[in-house]
C-alpha positions in Angstrom: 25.0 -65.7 50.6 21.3 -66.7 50.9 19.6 -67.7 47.4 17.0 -65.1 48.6 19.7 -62.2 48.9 21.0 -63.2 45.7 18.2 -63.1 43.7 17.3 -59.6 45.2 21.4 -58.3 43.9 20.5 -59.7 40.9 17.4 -57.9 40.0 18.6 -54.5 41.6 21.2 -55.0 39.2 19.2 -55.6 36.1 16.6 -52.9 37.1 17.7 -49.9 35.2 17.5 -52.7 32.0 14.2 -53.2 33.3 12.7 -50.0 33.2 14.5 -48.9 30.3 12.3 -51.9 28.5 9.5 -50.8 29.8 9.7 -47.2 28.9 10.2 -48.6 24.7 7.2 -50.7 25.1 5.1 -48.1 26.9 6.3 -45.7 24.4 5.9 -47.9 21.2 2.4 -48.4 22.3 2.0 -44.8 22.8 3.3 -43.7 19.3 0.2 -44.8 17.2 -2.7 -43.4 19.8 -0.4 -39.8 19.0 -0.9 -39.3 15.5 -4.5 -41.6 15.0 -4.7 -41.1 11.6 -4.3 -37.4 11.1 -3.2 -36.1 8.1 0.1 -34.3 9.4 1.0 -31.3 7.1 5.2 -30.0 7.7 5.0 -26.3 7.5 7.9 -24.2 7.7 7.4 -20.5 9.3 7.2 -19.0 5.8 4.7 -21.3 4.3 2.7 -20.4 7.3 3.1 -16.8 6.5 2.6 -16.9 2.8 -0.7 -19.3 3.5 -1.7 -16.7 6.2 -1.2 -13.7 3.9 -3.1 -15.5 0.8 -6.1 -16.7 3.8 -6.5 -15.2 6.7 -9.9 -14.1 7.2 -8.7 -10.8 9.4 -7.1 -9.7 6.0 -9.6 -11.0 3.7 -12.5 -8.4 5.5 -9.9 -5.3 6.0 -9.2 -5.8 1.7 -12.3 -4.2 1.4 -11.5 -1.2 3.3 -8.8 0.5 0.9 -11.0 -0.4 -2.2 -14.3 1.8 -0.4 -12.0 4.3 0.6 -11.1 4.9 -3.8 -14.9 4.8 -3.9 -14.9 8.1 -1.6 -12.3 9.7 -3.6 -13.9 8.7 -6.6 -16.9 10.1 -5.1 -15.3 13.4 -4.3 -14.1 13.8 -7.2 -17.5 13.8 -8.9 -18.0 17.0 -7.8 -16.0 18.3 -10.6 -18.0 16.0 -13.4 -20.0 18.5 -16.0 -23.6 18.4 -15.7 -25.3 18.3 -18.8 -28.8 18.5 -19.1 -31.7 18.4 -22.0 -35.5 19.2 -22.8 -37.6 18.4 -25.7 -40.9 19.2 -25.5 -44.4 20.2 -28.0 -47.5 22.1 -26.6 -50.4 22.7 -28.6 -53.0 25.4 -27.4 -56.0 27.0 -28.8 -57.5 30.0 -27.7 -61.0 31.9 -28.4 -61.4 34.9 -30.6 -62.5 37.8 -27.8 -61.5 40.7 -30.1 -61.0 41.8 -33.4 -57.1 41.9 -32.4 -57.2 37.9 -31.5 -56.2 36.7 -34.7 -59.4 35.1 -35.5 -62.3 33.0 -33.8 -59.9 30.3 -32.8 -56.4 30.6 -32.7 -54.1 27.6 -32.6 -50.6 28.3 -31.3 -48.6 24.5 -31.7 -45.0 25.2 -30.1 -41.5 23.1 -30.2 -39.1 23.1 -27.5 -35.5 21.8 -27.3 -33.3 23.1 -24.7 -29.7 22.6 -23.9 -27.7 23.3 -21.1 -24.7 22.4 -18.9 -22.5 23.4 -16.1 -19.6 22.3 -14.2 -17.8 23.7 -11.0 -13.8 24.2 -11.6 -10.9 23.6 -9.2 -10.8 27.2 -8.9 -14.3 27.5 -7.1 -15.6 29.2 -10.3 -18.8 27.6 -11.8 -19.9 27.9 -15.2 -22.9 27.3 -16.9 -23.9 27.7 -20.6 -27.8 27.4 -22.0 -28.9 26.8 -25.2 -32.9 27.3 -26.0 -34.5 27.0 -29.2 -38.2 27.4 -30.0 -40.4 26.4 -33.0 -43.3 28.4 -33.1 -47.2 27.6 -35.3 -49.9 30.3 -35.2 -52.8 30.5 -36.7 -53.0 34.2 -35.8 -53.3 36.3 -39.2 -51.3 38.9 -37.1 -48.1 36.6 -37.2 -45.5 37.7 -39.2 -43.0 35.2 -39.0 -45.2 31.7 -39.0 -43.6 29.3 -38.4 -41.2 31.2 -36.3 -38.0 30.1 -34.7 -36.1 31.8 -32.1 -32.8 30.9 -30.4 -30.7 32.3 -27.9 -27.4 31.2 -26.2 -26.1 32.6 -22.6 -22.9 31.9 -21.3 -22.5 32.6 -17.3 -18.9 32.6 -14.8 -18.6 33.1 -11.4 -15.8 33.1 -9.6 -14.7 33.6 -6.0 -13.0 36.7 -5.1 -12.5 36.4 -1.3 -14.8 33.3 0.4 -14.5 30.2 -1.1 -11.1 31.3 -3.3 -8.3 29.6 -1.7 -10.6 26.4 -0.7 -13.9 25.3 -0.7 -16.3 22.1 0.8 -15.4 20.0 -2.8 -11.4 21.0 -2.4 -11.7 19.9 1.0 -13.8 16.8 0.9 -11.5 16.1 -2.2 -8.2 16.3 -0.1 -9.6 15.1 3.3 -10.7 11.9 0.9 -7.4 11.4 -0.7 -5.7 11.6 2.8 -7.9 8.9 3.9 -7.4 6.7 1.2 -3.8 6.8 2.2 -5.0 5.8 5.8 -6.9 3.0 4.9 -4.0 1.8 2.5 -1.7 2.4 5.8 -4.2 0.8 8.5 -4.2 -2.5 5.6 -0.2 -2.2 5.7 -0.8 -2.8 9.5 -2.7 -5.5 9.8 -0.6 -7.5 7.3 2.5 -6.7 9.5 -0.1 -8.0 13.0 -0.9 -10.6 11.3 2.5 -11.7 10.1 3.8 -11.4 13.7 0.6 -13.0 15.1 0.9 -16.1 13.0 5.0 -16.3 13.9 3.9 -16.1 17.6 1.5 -18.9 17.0 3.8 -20.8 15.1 6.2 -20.9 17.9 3.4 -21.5 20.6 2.8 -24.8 18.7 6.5 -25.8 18.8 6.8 -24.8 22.7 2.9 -27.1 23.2 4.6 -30.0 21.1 8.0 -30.0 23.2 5.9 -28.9 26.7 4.2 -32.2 25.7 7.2 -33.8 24.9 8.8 -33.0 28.2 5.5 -33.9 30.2 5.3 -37.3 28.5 9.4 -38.0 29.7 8.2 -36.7 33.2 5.4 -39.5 33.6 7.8 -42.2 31.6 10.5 -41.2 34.3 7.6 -41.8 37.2 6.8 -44.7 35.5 9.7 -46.2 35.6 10.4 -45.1 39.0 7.1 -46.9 39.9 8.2 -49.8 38.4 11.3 -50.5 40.1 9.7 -49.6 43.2 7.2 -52.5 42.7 10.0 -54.8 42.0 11.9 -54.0 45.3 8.3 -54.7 47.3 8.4 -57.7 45.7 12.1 -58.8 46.6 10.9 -57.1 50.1 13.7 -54.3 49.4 11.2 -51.5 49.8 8.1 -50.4 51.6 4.8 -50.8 49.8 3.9 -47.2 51.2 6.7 -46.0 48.6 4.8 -47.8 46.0 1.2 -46.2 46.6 3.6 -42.4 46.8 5.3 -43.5 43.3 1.5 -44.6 41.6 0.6 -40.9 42.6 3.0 -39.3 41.4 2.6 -41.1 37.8 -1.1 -39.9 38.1 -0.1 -36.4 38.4 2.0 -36.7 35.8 -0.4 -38.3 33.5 -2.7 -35.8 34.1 0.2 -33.1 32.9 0.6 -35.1 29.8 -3.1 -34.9 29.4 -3.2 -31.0 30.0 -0.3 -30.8 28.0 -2.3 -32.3 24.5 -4.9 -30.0 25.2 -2.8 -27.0 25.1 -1.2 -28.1 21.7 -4.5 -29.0 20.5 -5.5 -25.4 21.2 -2.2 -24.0 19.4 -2.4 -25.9 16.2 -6.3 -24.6 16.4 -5.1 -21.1 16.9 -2.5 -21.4 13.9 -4.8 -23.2 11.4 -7.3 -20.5 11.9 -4.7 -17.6 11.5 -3.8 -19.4 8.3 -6.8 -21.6 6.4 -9.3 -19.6 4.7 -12.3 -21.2 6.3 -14.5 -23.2 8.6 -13.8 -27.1 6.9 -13.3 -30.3 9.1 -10.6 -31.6 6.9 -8.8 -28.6 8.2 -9.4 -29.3 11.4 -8.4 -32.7 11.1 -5.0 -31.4 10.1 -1.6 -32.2 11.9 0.5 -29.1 11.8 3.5 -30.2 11.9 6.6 -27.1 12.3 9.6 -27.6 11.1 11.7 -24.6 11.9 12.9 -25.0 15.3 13.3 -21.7 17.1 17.1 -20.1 17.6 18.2 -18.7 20.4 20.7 -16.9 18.9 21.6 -13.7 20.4 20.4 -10.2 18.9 21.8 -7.2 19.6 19.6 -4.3 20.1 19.6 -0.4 20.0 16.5 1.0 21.7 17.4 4.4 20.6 17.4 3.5 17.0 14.1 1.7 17.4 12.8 4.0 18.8 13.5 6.3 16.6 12.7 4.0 13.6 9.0 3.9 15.1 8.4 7.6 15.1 9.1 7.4 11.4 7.8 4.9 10.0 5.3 3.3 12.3 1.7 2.8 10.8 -0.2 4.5 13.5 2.3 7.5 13.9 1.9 8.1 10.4 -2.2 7.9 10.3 -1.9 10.6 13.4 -0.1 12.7 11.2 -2.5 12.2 8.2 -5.5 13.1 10.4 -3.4 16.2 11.6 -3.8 17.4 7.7 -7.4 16.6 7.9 -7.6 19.3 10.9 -5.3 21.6 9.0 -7.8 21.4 5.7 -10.6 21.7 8.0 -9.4 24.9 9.7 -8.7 26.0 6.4 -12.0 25.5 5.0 -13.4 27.3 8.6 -11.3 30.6 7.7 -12.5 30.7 4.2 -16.1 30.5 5.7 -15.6 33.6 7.9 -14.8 35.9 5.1 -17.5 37.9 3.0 -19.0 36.4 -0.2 -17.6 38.5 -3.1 -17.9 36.9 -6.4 -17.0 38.1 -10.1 -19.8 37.7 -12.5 -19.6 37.5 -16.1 -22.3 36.6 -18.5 -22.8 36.9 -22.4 -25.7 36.1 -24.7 -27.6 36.2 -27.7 -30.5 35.8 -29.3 -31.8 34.7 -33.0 -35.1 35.5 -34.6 -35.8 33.2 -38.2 -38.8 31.8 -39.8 -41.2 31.9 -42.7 -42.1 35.5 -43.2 -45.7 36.3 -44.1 -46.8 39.7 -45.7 -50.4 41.1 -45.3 -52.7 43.5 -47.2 -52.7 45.9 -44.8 -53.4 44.8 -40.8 -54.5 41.2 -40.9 -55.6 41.0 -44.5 -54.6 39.0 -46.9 -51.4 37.7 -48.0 -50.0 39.1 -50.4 -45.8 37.8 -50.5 -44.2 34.5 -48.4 -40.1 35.3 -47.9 -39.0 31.5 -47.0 -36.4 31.5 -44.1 -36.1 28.9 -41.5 -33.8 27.8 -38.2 -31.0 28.5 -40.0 -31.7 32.6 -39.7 -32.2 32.2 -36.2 -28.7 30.5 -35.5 -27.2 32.9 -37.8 -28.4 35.5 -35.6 -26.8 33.8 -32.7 -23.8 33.0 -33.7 -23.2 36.1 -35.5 -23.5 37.9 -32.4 -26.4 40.3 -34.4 -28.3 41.2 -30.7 -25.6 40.3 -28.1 -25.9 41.1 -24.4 -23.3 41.2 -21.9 -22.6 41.5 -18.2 -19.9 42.1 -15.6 -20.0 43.1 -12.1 -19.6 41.7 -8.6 -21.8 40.4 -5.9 -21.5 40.9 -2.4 -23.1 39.3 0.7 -22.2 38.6 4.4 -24.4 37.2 7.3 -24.1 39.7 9.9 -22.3 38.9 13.3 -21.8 35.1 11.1 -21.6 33.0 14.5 -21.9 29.8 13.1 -19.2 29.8 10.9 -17.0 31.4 13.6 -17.8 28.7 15.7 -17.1 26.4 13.2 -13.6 27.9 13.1 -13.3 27.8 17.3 -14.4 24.2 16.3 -11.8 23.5 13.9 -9.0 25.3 15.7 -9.7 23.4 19.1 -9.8 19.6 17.2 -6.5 20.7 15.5 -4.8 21.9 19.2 -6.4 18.3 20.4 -4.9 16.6 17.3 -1.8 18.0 18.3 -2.2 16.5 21.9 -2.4 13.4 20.8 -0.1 13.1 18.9 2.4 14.2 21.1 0.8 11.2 23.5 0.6 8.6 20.9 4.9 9.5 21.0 5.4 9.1 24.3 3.6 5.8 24.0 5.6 4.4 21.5 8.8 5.6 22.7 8.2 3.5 26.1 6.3 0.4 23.8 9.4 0.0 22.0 11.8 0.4 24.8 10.0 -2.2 26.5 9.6 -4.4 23.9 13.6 -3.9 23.3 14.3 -5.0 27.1 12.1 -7.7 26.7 14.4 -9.2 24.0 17.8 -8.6 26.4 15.7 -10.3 29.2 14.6 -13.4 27.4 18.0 -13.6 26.1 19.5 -13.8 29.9 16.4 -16.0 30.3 17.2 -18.8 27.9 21.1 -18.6 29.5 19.8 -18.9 32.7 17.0 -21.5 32.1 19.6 -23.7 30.1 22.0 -24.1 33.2 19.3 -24.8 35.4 17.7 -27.7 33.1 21.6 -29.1 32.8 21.7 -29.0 36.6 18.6 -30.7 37.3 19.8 -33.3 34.2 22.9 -34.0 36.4 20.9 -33.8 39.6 18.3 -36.5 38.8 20.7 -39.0 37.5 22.6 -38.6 41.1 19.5 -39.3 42.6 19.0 -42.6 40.2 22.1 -43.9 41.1 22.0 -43.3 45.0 18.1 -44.6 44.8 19.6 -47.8 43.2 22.2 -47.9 45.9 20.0 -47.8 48.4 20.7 -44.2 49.3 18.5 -42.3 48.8 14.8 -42.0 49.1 11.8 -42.5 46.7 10.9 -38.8 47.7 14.2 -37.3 46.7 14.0 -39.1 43.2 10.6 -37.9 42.8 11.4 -34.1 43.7 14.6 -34.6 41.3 12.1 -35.7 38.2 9.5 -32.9 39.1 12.4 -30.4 39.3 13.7 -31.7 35.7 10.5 -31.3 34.5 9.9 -27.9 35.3 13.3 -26.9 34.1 13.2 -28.5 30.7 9.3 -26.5 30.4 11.3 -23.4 31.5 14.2 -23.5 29.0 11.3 -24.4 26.3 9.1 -21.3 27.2 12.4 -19.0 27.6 13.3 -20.2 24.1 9.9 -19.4 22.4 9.6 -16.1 24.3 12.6 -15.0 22.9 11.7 -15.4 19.6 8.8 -14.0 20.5 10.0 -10.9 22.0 12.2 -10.1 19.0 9.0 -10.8 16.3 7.0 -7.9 19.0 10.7 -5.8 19.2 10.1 -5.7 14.8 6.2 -5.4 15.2 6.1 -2.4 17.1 8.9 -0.7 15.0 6.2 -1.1 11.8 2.9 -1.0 12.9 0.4 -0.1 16.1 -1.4 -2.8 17.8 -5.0 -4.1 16.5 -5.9 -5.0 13.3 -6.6 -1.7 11.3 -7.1 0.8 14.2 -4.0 2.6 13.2 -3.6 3.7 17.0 -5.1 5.8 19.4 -5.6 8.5 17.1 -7.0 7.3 14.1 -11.0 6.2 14.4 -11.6 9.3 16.6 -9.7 12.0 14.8 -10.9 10.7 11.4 -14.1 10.7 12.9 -14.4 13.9 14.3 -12.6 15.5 11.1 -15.0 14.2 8.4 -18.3 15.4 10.7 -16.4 18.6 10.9 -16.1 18.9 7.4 -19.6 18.1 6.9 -20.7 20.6 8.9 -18.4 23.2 7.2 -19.9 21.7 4.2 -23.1 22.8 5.1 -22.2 26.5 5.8 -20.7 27.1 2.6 -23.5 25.7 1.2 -25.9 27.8 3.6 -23.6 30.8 2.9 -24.2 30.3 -1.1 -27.4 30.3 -1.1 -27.3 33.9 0.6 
């Protein structure tokens, strides 16, 4: 054998040993240029959630919303607060003499007011009031006989609802309607912490599929590289073409530019998960090298659409905000039948009055005086309180608009939003009876997925290393080894991505059980309905206020 020959068995021999050095150094040199000097921060799936629950900005805004929502009920119930109310006042007034019945030439008349009062409207739809007035009286009038005088009285007022306004009125309403969307907003918070949750798992395992996409794209150029080193070493012992060479540089191009393509799409994963998870805008975050440390099962789950399905219709987030708004309509067409009836009220009202002072006795009409019987206040509140000059009253009051078309429109209003409520609500159950069975197939065809996938990446495993050996026996071709590396490649990316939609599809299959989609929409049903109830019950409002007042 030819020393030429020879030398070209030997390094044929020695060329898997070759490449096989080549791929550590390439790889040791690549190892630093990955990390740089990133901070890397391990985070297992629950830390993520736990840090995404204490930061993300999402649930930071929607916090707000249940807290205003209080402030409405807080609000409505104000309507209920007594009103109290006060007046303290002193006039002074003088007045020419223009007869001899005046008093005299001048007459000074200096007068004290302090007046009480308060009301409140009750649950019942009655209102009460009570008013307390007191006046201090100074004359210089020699025709006075009580100087200074004091008079008092005390009235006490009720009015109930006998027929409009009994059963339920704007302040009930507004009251309940409030209360029933406090529960909302507490619900439509409950479902963006369960979107969030998933959202942040889903990102998690988009990083871990970006790091091993990377991971497998990185292999694919190492395997071209090799391949385009042992290519150049049989042009060199004149065992191969150099055409095969320029075809084996290309293909490590390509590749290189997957491995480049690849680092951007983790780069734009970890920046997806850090924002779902850090409270804010800050470049040492940024900086950060997420770093997951729960590896994604594929352990099989067995599923029961049925019993999802029928999980959703109770206890989803935005089934249950449909049917909140639905007793929104139903207090609103409520509040529209009491407006259609006649105003018939109870009244009841008692008073009294006081008289006291500093009694002056004359010499006849205007003379002189001729006796002073102190007294003070305290006569007048006797009188009061002693009930010496009650007065009382009972009796009804009565009023209807004639024909009353706006509150019978109201009503057609209310009736027709409830029927449309009612629509919906129906539709928003279809809807989740086909999400849920969708999302429940999903998880049975991601399962056969990641059996499927997993075959095909140990075929191409077992593929490849046939071509190797033939290639290094001289038979097979550079393009066959190629197409066995690309085909690896793709099947290692396609057992990854089956993988992480899997777990994927089961985090959706247990999102869409708990809550709608969005972050607080709580479903098709929610903004509008809401919407539309709480201008309804404004107008209603109105009405009743407009019928009152009649």
């Amino acid at each position: 054998m030819s020393r030429q020959k020879l030398s070209a068995v030997v390094l044929l021999t020695a060329l898997p040993h070759i490449g096989a050095g080549l791929v550590r150094a390439q790889e040791a040199q690549q190892a630093p240029e990955k990390q740089g000097d990133r901070r890397a921060l391990e985070l297992p799936i629950g830390d993520a959630v736990e840090r995404a629950l204490k930061n993300n900005t999402d649930l930071a805004v929607e916090r707000f919303t249940p807290e205003a929502s209080a402030q409405d009920v807080r609000s409505a119930e104000g309507a209920y607060d007594p009103f109290l109310q006060a007046q303290i006042n002193k006039r002074s007034a003088d007045t020419p003499g223009q007869s001899a019945f005046s008093g005299g030439d001048t007459v000074n008349t200096s007068t004290w007011t302090w007046n009480l009062g308060a009301s409140q409207l009750l649950k019942t739809g009655a209102t009460w009031s009570a008013v307390f007035d007191n006046t201090k009286l100074n004359s210089t009038s020699v025709f006075n006989t009580y100087n200074p005088s004091f008079a008092s009285s005390l009235n006490l007022n009720l009015t109930q609802p006998l027929l409009k306004n009994l059963k339920t009125d704007s302040s009930r309403t507004q009251l309940r309607v409030s209360k029933n969307n406090r529960a909302i907003s507490d619900i439509q918070f409950r479902q963006t912490v369960v979107n969030t949750v998933a959202n942040v798992k889903k990102l998690y395992y988009d990083v871990i599929f970006n790091m091993d996409n990377l991971q497998a794209a990185q292999k694919s150029l190492t395997l071209a590289r090799k391949l385009l080193n042992e290519n150049q070493i049989k042009v060199r012992v004149g065992t191969l073409a150099p055409l095969d060479v320029v075809e084996a540089e290309s293909e490590v191009a390509t590749r290189d530019s997957g491995v480049i393509t690849a680092e951007n799409s983790l780069a734009e994963a970890e920046d997806a998960l850090k924002s779902a998870i850090f409270p804010k805008n800050d470049p040492e975050m940024w900086a950060t090298h997420v770093v997951p440390t729960d590896r994604p099962s594929a352990e099989r789950r067995e599923v029961n659409a049925d019993e999802a399905v029928r999980t959703a219709l109770e206890k989803r987030t935005d089934i249950i905000v449909a049917r909140k708004n639905l007793e929104n309509n139903d207090l609103s067409l409520r509040l529209a039948g009491e407006l259609t009836k006649p105003q018939l009220d109870l009244v009841g009202a008692y008073g009294g009055v006081g008289q006291g002072g500093t009694q002056i006795i004359r010499d006849g009409f205007g003379g002189p005086v001729i006796n002073v019987i102190p007294g003070g206040y305290g006569d007048a509140l006797s009188s009061v309180f002693g009930r010496d000059f009650p007065t009382w009253t009972v009796g009804v009051n009565l009023s209807y608009p004639l024909f009353n078309r706006q509150a019978k429109a109201s009503q057609a209003r209310a009736r027709l939003s409830k029927e449309q409520a009612l629509a919906s609500l129906n539709r928003l159950e279809l809807q989740i009876a086909t999400q849920v069975r969708s999302a429940a197939r999903n998880v049975e065809t991601n399962y056969k997925r990641v059996q499927s996938t997993g075959a095909a990446r140990v075929l191409s495993t077992r593929r490849l290393d046939a071509e190797e050996k033939k290639f290094a026996a001289g038979m097979s071709t550079n393009f066959l080894v190629t197409q066995a590396q690309r085909d690896l490649a793709v099947a290692e990316v396609n057992e990854l991505q089956s993988v992480a939609d899997y777990r994927k599809s089961i985090i959706e299959l247990d999102r869409v059980q708990e809550a709608g989609s969005g972050s607080g929409s709580g479903g098709i049903l929610s903004t509008p309905t809401s919407g539309s109830t709480a201008s309804l019950t404004r107008s209603l409002s109105q009405i009743s206020q407009s019928g009152t007042g009649q």
